[in-house]
Residue frames as qw, qx, qy, qz and C-alpha x, y, z in Angstrom:
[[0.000, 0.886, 0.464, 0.000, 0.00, 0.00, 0.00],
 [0.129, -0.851, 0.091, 0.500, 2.47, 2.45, 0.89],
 [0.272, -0.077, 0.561, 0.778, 4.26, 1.51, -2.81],
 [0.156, 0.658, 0.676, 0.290, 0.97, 2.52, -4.34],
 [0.154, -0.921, -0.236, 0.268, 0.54, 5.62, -2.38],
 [0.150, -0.763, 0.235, 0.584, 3.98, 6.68, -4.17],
 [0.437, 0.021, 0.629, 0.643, 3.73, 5.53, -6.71],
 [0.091, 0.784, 0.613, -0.011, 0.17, 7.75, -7.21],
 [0.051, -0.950, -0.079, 0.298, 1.97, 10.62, -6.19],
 [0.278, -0.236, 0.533, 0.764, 5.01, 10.45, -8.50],
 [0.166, 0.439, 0.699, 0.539, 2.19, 10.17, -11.30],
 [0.006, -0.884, -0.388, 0.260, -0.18, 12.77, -9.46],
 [0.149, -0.810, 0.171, 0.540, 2.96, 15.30, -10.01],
 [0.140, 0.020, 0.766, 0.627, 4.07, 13.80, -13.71],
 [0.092, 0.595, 0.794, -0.089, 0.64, 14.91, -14.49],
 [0.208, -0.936, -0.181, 0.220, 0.34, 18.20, -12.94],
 [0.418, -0.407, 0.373, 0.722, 4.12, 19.06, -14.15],
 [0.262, 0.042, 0.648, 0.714, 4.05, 18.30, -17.61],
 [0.190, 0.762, 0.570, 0.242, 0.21, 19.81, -18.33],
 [0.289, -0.874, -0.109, 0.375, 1.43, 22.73, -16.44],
 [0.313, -0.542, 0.412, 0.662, 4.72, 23.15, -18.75],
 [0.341, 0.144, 0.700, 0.611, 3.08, 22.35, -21.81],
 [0.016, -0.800, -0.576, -0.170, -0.12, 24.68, -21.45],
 [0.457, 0.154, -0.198, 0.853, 2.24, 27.35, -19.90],
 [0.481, -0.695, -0.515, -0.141, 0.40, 27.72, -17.06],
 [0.119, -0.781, 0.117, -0.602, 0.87, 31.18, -15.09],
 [0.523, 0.009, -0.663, 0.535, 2.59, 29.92, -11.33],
 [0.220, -0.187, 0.251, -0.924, 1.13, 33.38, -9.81],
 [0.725, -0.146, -0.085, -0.668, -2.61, 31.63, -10.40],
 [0.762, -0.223, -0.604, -0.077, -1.85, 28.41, -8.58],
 [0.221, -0.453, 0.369, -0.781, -2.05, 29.80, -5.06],
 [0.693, -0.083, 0.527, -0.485, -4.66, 27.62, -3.88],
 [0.267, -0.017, 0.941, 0.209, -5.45, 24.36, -4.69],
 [0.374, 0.675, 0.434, -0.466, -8.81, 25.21, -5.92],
 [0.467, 0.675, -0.224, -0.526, -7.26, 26.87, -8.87],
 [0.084, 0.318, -0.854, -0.404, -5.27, 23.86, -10.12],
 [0.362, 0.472, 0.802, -0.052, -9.04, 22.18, -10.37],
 [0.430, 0.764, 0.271, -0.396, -10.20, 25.44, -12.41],
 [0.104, 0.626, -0.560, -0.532, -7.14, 25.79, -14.67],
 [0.001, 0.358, -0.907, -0.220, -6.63, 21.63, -15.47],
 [0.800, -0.188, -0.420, -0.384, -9.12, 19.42, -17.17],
 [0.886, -0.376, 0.138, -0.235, -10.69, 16.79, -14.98],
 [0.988, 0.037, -0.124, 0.085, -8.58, 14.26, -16.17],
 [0.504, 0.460, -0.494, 0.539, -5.06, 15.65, -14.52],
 [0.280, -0.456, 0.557, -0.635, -6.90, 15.78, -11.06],
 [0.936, -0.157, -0.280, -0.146, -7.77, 11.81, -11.03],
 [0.691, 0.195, -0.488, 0.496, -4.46, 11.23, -9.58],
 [0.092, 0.196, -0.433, 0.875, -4.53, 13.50, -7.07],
 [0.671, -0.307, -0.025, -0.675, -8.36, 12.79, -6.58],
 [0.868, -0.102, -0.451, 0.178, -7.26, 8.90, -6.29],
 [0.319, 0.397, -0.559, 0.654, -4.06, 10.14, -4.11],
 [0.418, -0.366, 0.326, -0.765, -6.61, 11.61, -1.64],
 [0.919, -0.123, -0.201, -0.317, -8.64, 8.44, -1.48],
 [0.808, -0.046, -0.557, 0.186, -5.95, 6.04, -0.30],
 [0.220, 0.267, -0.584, 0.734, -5.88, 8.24, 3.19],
 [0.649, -0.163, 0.036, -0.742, -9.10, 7.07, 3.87],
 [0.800, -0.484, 0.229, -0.270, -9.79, 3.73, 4.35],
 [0.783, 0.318, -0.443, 0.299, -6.43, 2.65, 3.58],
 [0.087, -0.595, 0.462, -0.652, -5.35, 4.37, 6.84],
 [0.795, -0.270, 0.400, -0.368, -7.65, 1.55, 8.87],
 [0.980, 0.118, -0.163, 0.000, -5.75, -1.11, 6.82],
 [0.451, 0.488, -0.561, 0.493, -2.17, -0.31, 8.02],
 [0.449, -0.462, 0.447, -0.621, -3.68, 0.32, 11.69],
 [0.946, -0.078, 0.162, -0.271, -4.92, -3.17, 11.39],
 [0.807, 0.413, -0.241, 0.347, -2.00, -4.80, 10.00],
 [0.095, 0.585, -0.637, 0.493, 0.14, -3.56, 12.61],
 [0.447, -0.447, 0.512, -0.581, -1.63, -4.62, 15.16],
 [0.993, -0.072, -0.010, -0.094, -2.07, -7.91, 14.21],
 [0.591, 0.496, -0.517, 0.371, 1.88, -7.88, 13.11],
 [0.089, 0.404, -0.723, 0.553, 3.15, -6.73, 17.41],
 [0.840, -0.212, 0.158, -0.473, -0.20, -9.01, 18.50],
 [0.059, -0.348, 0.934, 0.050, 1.62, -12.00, 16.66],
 [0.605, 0.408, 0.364, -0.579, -1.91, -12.26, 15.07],
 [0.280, 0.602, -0.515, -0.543, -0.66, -12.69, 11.62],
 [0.704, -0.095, 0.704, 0.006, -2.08, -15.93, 9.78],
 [0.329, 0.164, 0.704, 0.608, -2.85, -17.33, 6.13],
 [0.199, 0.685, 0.656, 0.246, -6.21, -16.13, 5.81],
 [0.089, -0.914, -0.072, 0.389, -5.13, -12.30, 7.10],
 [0.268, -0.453, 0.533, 0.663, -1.75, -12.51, 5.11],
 [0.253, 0.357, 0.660, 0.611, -4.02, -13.52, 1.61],
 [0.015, -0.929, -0.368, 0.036, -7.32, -10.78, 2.77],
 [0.256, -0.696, 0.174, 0.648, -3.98, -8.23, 2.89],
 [0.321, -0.114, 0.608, 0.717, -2.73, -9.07, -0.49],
 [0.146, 0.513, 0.824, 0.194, -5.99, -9.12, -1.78],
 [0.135, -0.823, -0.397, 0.383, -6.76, -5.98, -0.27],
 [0.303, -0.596, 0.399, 0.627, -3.76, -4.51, -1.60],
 [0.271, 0.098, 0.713, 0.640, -4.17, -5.79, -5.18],
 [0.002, -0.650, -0.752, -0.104, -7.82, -4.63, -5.58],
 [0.003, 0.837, -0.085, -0.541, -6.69, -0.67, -4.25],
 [0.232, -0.335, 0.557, 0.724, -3.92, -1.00, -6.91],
 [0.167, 0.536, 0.739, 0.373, -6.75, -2.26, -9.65],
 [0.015, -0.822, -0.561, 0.098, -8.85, 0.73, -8.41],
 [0.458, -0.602, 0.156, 0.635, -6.39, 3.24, -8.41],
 [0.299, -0.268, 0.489, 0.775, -5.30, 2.57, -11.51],
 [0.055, 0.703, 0.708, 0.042, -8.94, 2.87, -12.68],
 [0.420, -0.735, -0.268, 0.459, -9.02, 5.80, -10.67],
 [0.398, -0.591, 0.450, 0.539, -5.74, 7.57, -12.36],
 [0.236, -0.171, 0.634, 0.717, -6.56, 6.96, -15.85],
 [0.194, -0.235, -0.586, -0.750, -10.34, 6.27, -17.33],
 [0.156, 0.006, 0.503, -0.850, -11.62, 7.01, -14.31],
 [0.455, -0.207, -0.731, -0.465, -14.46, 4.74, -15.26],
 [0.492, -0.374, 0.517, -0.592, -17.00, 5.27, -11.63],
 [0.887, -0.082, 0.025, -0.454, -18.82, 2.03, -12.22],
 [0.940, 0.131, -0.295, 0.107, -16.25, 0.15, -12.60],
 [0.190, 0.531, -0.455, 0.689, -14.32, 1.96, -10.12],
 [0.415, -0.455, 0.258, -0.744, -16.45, 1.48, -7.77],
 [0.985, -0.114, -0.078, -0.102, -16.77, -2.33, -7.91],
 [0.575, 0.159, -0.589, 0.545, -12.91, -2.67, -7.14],
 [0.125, -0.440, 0.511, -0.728, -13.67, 0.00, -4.06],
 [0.795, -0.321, 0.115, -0.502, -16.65, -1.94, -2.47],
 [0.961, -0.073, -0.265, 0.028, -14.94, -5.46, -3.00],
 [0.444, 0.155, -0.549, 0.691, -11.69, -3.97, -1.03],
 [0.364, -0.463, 0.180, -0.788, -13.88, -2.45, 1.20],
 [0.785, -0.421, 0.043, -0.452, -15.08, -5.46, 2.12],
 [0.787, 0.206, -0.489, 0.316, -11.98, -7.26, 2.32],
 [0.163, 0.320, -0.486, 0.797, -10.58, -4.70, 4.68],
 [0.677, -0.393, 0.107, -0.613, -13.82, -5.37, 6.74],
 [0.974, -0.020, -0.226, -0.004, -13.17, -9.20, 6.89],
 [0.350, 0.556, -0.437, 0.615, -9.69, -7.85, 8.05],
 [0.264, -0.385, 0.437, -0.769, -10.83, -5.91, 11.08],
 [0.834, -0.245, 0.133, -0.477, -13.63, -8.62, 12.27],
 [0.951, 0.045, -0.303, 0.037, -11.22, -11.49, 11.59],
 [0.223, 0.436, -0.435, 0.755, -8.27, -9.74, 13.63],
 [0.440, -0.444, 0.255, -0.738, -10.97, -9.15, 16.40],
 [0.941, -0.232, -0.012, -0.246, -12.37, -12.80, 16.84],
 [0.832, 0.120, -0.453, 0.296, -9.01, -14.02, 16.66],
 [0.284, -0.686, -0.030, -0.669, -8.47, -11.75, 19.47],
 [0.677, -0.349, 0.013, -0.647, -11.03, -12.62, 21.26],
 [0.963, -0.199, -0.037, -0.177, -10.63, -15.98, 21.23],
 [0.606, 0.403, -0.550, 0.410, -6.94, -15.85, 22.01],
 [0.783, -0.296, -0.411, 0.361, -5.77, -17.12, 25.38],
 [0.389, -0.898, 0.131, -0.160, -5.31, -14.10, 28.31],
 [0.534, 0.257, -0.520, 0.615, -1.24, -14.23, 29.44]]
């Protein structure tokens, strides 16, 4: 996840660079972020719309994923629901980041969404039902 997250933002800014040097876009009029949505077509703020997105509920997969890592929680079916998780942002992302297709964007987010749920409730029962020291 965190290679995804940079790799989003190297592209967010290869994006935003090169539309910016080839449209010789004024520097003075990108003050706020606001204006680089009014200057740049849609399609050079998917990356940086996607960018935002993986500090949402990617932020509750790492939190989970530690804590199962210093719990010593860490089995097959969490270590494949990670990958899984992980492959299914990257699918969306790159969705996301280029033809920004929603409908089909949105079926990679819900089915990692619910991975990363199956995460957090399968972390908890195992938990639960671990032996008190």
């Amino acid at each position: 996840m965190i290679s995804l997250t940079f790799v989003v933002w190297v592209y967010m800014y290869i994006r935003r660079l090169s539309y910016i040097m080839t449209h010789h876009v004024d520097y003075a009029k990108l003050g706020k972020s606001s204006a680089l949505v009014e200057l740049m077509p849609e399609e050079v703020s998917y990356p940086s719309d996607n960018l935002k997105n993986l500090f949402e509920l990617p932020v509750l997969f790492y939190v989970i994923s530690v804590m199962a890592i210093q719990s010593g929680l860490v089995d097959e079916v969490l270590s494949i629901a990670a990958w899984a998780y992980v492959c299914l942002r990257g699918i969306h992302s790159l969705i996301h980041c280029t033809v920004n297709n929603v409908h089909l964007r949105f079926t990679f987010y819900i089915f990692s969404s619910l991975v990363l749920w199956f995460m957090v409730v399968h972390v908890a029962v195992v938990m639960l039902s671990a032996p008190l020291l």
